[in-house]
C-alpha positions as CSV (number, residue, x, y, z in Angstrom):
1,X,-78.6,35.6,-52.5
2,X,-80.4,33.5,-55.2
3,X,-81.2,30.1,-54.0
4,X,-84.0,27.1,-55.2
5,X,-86.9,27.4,-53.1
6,X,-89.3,25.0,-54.9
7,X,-88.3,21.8,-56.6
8,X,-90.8,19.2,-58.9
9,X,-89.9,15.9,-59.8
10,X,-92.3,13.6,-61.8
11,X,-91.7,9.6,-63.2
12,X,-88.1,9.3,-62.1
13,X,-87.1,6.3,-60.1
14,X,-89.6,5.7,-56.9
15,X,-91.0,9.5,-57.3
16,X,-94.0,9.3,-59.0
17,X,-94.6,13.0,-58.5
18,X,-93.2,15.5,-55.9
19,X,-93.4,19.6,-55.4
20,X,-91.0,19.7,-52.7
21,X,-90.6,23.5,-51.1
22,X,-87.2,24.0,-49.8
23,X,-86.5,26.2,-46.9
24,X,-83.0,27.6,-45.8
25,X,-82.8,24.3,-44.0
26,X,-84.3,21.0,-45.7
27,X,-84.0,17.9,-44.1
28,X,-84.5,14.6,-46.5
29,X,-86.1,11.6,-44.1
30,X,-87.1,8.3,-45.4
31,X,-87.2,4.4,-46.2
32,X,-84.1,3.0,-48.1
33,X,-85.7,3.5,-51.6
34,X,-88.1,6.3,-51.1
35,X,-86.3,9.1,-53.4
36,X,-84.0,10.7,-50.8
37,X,-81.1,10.0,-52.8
38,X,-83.3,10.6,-56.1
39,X,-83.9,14.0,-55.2
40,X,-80.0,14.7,-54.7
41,X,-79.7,13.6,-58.5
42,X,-82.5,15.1,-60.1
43,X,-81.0,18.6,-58.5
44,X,-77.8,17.7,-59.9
45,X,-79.5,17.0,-63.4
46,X,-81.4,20.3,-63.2
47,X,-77.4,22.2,-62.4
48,X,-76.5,20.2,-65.7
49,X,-79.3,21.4,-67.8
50,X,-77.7,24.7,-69.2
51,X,-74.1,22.3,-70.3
52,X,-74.3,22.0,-73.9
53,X,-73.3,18.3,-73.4
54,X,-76.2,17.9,-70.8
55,X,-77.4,14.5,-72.9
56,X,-74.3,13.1,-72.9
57,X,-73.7,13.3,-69.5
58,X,-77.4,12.4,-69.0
59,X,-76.4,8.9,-70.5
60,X,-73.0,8.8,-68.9
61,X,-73.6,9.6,-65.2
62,X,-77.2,9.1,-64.8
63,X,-77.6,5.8,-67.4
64,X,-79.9,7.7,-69.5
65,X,-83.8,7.4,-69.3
66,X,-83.8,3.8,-68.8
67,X,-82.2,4.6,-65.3
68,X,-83.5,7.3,-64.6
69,X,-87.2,6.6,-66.1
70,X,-89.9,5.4,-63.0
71,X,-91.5,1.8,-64.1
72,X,-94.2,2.3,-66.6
73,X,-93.4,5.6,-67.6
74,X,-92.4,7.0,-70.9
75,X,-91.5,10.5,-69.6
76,X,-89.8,12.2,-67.1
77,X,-90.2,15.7,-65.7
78,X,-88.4,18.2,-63.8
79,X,-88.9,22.1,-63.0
80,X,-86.9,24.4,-60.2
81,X,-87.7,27.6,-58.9
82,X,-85.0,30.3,-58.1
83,X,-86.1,33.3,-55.6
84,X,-83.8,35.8,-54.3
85,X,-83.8,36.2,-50.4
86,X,-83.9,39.7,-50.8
87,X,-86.7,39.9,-52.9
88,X,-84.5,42.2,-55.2
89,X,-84.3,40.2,-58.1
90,X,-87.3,37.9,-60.3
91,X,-88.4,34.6,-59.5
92,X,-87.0,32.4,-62.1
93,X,-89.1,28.9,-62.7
94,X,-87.7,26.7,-65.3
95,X,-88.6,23.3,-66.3
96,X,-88.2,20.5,-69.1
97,X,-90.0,17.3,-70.2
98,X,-88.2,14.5,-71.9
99,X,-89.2,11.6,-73.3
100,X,-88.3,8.0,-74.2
101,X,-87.6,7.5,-77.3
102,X,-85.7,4.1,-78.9
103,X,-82.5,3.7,-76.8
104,X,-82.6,7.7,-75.8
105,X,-84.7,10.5,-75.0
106,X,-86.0,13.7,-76.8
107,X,-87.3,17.0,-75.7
108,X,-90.9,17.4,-74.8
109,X,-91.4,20.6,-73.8
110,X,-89.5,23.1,-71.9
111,X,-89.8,26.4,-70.6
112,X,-88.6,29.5,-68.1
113,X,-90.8,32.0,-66.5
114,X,-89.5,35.0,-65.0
115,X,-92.2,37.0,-62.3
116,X,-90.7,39.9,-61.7
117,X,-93.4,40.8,-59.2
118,X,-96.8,39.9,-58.1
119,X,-98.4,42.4,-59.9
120,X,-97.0,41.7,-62.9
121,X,-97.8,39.1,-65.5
122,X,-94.7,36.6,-66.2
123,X,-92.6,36.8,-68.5
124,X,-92.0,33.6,-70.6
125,X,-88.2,33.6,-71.8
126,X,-88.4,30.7,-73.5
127,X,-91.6,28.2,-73.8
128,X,-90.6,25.0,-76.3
129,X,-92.4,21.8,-77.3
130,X,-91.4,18.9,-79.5
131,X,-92.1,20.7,-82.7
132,X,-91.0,24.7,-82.0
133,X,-91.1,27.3,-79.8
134,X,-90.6,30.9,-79.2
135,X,-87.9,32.9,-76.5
136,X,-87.6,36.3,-75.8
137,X,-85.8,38.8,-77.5
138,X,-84.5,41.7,-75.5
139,X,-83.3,43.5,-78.4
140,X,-87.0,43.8,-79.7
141,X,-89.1,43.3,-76.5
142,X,-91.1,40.2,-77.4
143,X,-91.0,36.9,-78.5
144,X,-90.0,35.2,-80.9
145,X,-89.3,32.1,-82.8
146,X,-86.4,29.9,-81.4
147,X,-83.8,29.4,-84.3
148,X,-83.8,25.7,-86.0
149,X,-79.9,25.2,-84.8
150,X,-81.5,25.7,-80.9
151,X,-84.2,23.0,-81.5
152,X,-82.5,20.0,-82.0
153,X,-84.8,17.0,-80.1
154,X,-81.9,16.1,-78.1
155,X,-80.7,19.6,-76.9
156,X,-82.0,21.9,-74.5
157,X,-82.4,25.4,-75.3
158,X,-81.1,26.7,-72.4
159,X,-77.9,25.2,-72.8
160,X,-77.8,27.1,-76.0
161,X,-78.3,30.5,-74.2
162,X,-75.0,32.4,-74.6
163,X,-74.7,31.4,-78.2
164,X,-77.5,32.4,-79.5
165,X,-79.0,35.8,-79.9
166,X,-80.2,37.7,-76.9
């Protein structure tokens, strides 16, 4: 059974930065205002990435970057890694930035690794910055560049997956 087994959080609310590893059991302890219920959000965030509406429900539920955003930051980061108990399947490690910009936020960066085993090099599926980016192409067997309707600022590719070639 898949399931997240590593979980990175940077500049949102009182988590400055945090690689949390999460076992079969994970037990969230803490001060009223030290992330616990941060950590909740920012997983549900990561679930929402793949919607093609993740902004808008990023601005709905969450109140956008300026309530999500830690003080003094202009950028916010999250990343997830996926492992298969069984060891049968690859490790999957995705990840975006985003970044304040006027009364929203914009992509920064954003990628997916899959390690399909220790002896192999990854794989990067998709690796995307502010200005391009490339994904890979099963139908040729290598990267290449993401199409201009996936790399729209305030869209994440993933949530264009489906939709787009292979």
């Amino acid at each position: 059974m898949d399931r997240i087994t590593r979980l990175r959080i940077k500049n949102v609310r009182a988590i400055e930065s945090l690689d949390l590893e999460v076992s079969s059991l994970t037990v969230l302890i803490g001060e009223n205002g030290a992330g616990k219920s941060t950590i909740l959000e920012c997983l549900e965030i990561l679930r929402k990435a793949s919607d093609s509406s993740f902004f808008q429900q990023l601005y709905t539920m969450h109140r956008g970057m300026h309530g999500l955003l830690r003080k003094g930051a202009r950028s916010l980061s999250l990343g997830v890694v996926i492992e298969d108990d069984a060891h049968q399947q690859p490790r999957i490690e995705y990840g975006f930035s985003l970044v304040s910009q006027g009364a929203g936020a914009v992509v920064e960066r954003e990628h997916l690794l899959v390690i399909r085993s220790a002896a192999d090099p990854p794989l990067r599926a998709l690796d995307r910055n502010a200005v391009g980016g490339s994904m890979f192409d099963q139908r040729v067997g290598k990267l290449v560049p993401i199409p201009q309707e996936a790399m729209r600022p305030d869209q994440l590719v993933i949530g264009s997956f489906g939709s787009l070639p292979p």
